[in-house]
N, C-alpha and C positions, 0 to 999 in steps of 0.2 A: 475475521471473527470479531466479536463485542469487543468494548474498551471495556476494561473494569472502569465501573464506577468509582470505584474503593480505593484501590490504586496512583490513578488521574486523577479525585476528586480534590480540586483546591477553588480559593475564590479565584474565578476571572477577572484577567485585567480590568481596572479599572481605568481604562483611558480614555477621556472624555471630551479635549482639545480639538477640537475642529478645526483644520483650516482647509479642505479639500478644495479642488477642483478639477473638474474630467473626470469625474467619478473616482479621484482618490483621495479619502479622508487622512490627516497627515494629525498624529497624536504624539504626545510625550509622557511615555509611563518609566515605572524605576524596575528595576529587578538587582535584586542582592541591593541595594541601598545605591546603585548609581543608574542615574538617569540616560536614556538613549533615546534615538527618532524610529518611532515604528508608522509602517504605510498598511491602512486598510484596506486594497484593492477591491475595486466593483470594474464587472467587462459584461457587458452584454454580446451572448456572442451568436454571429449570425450564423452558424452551422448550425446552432443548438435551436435556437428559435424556428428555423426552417421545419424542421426536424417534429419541436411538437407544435409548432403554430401558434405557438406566443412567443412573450419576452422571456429568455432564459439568461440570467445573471453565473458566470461565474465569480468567484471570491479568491480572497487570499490574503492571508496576514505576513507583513515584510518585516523583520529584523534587521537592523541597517548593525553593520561592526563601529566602534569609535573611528576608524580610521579614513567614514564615510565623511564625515563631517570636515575631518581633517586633510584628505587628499581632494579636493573638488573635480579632480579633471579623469583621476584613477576610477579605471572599473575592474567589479571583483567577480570573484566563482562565487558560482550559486551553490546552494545546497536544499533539494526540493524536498519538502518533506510530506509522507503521505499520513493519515491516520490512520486508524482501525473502523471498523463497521460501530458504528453506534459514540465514535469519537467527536471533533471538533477542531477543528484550523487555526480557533484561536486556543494556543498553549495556554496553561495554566501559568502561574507565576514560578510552580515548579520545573514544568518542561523549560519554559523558559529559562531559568536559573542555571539546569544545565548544561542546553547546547550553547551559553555564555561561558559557562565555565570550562566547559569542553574547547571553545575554539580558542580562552586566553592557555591555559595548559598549553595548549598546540604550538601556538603561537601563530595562529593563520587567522588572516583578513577574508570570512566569507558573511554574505548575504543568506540571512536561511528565508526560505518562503514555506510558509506554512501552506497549503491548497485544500482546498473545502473540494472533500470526494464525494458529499451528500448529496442525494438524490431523492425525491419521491418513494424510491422500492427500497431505498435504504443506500449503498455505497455504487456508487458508477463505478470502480476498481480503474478508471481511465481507457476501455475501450470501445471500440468503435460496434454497437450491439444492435441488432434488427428490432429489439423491443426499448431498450436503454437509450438511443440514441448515440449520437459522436463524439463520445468523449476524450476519445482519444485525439481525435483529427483536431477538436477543438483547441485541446490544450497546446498543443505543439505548432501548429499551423495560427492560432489567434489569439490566445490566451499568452504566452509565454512572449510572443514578440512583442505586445501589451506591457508587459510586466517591466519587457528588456527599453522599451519608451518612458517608462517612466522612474525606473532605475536606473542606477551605472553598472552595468552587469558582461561580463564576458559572455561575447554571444558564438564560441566556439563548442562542441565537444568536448575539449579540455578542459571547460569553465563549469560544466552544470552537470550538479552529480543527483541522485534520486533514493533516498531514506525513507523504507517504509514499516511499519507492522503491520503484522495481522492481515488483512486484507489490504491493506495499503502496502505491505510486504510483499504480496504477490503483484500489485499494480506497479511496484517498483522494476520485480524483473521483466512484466510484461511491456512497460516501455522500453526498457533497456533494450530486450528482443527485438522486440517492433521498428526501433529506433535506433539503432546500433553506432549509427554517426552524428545521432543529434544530443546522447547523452554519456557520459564521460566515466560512468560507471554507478552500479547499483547496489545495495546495502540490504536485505532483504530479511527482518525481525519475524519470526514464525510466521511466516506468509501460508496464506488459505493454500488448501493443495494443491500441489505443481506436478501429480505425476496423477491421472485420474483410473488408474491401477487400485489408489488407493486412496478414497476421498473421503474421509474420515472414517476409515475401516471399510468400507464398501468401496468394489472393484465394477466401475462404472462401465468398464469394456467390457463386461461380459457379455455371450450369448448362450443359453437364454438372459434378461437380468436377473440379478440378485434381488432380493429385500431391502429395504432401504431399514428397516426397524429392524429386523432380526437376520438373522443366522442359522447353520446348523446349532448352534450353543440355545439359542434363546436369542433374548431382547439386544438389542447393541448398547454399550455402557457408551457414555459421553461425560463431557462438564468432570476431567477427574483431577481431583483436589488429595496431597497430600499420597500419591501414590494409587487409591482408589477413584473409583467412578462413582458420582454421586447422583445420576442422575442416568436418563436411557434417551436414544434419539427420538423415540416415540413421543418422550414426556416435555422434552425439549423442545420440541415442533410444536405440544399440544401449548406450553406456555407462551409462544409466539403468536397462533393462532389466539390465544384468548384476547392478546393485547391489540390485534386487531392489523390489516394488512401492513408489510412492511419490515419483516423481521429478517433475520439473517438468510433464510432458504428462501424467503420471497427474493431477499436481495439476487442470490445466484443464480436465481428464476431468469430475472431480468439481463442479469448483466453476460449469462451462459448461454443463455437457449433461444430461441425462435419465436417470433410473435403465435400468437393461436392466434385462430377464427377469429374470436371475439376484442382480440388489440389488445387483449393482456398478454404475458410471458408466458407461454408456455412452459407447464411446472413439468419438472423433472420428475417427478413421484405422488402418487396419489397420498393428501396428507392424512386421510381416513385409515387405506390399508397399509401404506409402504410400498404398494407395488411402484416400480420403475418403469418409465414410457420406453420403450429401445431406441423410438426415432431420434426423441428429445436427449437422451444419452450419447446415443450417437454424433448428434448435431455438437452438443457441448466439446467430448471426445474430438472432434476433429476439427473444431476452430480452436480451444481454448485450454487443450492438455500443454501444459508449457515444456513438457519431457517431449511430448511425441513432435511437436513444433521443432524441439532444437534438433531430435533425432534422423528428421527430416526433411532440413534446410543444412544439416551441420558445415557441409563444405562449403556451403558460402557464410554462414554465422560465426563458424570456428574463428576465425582471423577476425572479425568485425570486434569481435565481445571478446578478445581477450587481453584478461586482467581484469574486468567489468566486472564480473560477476561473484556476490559475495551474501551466502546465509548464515543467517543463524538462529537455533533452536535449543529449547531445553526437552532434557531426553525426557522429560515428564509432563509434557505440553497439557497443555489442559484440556483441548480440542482433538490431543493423538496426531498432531500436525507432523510430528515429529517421524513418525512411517514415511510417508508421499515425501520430506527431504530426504528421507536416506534413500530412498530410490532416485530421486531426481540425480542425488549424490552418486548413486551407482553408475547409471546411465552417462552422464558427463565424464567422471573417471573412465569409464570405457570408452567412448570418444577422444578420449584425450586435451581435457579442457583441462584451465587453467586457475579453472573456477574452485573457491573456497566454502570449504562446508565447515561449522564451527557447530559440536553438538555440546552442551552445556549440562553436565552431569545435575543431576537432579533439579534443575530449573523448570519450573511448567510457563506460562505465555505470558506471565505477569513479573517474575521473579526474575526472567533473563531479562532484565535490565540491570539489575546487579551484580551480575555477573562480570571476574574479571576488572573490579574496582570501578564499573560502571560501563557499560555497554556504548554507551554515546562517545564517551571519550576517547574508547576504541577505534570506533568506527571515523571519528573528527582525525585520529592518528593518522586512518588509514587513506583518509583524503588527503591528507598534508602529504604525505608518503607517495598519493598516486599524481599529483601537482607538481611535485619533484620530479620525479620519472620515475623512481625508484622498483614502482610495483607496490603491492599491501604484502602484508607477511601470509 
């Protein structure tokens, strides 16, 4: 879902030093008043280019720990970090201030990479889509052993863990799933729906479908702020639509469903009526339902992803994200997974970061913890 603006909004770095080569710009900004080496990565990558027949760049902002500078021969764990739909790669001076502050707390030597999930339709979420292209193969297969050439980076499973929100929440477990031995566990902040039973109130497996705008009640509320809905998904889509291709349900178009005819995504729902396509439901439902995936690989996913797997949500989401985890929640617990669900009493998608004396510094804990062998609590 969206980044608040309001939220996230701070001045971006301003890091201006150039000394790059090989496509990496190498800067010196401060945060909290002490100076560090950050890496602005550029990859052209030959999947992605095939793909739509030009030059497709990916990106990535590196945070190096002090102890980069100071061990020169030491490599460290990564810490992959996604954003939300309508976010940014490069942190603000805030984000940044506190996965610093989170990793001295810890007392852990990690590398965060920031990843640019931005696309044309709006967020690539990192998989491999018939309209989006290879984002997933890209990243994992050329992007990431890029990153690991021009870093000092532990190039194990044990070394590289995946921190997402919002849609970069769900792209966090969707690697994880996908990838079971190439990443070391997953962190997953109100991630877009994981269980498509329930995709913002709308149960996308039905047959016949449902309405995508309404219900037997009425209108669907959305956007709910302070306990109420201040908005309906009808109104929501139409605000999208005004601003012109590329919003959040264009994004799920692309990165869910099936090219159409015409080499656009095939939209899941007429944005006129609400009516739902069954094929394009369907199609979505059984590449990209993350419950019905783990429900139906589990005996061999069980054992790959365990201890891996880790959400969290406020029971007041803003987007009602917070249904599709507690089912996701269900369904795992009956499995018998090992997997943690954290619901955060009156937090909606913005506030659960403050939760728990800060949400990041949590999650930094729970990688120190999973580093050790310990397990996360």
């Amino acid at each position: 879902m969206r980044a608040n603006r309001f939220v996230f909004a701070a001045v971006r770095c301003a890091r201006k030093l150039i000394a790059g080569i090989a496509g990496v710009a190498i800067a010196v900004g401060a945060s909290c008043g002490t100076a560090r080496a950050d890496l602005d990565l550029r990859f052209t990558s030959p999947a992605l280019s095939a793909f739509f027949g030009r030059r497709i760049e990916m990106r990535a902002e590196v945070a190096l720990p002090p102890a980069y500078a100071r061990e020169p021969v030491r490599t460290f764990p990564t810490i992959y970090v996604l954003h939300a739909f309508g976010g940014s790669y490069r942190p603000t001076f805030r984000e940044d201030a506190t996965w610093q502050a989170a990793l001295r707390a810890a007392d852990v030597d990690c590398v965060i990479v920031f990843l640019d999930a931005s696309q044309p339709y709006g967020h690539n979420e990192f998989v491999d889509s018939p309209s989006d292209g290879p984002w997933e193969t890209a990243l994992t297969t050329e992007f990431i052993p890029y990153v690991q050439s021009r870093v000092r980076l532990e190039t194990s499973a044990a070394g590289r863990f995946l921190v997402g929100h919002s849609s970069g929440g769900w792209s966090a477990l969707w690697l994880q799933i996908e990838r079971p031995d190439f990443f070391g566990g997953a962190w997953a902040i109100a991630p877009d729906p994981v269980d498509f039973h329930d995709f913002t109130g709308i149960d996308l497996t039905q047959t016949p479908p449902q309405n995508f705008y309404r219900d037997e009640h009425g209108e669907r509320g959305f956007v709910r702020v302070g306990g109420r809905d201040t908005s309906t998904l009808r109104a929501y889509v139409a605000k999208e639509a005004a601003r012109g291709y590329g919003g959040q349900f264009d994004s799920f178009d692309a990165v869910f469903g099936p090219r159409a005819a015409a080499g656009r995504p095939a939209p899941l729902f007429d944005r006129a009526t609400g009516a739902i396509d069954a094929t394009v439901a369907a199609y979505w439902d059984a590449h990209f339902d993350l419950a019905r995936i783990l429900r139906e690989h589990w005996p061999t996913l069980g054992p790959e992803l365990a201890g891996k797997l880790h959400v969290f949500v406020g029971t007041d989401d803003t987007f009602h994200l917070e249904s599709s985890v507690a089912r996701l929640a269900a369904e795992l617990q009956a499995l018998g997974s090992d997997a943690t669900f954290t619901f955060v009493p009156g937090a909606d998608h913005f506030t659960i970061f403050q939760s728990g004396g800060g949400l990041i510094a949590r999650i930094v804990r729970d990688v120190a913890a999973a580093r050790a062998g310990g397990g996360t609590p």
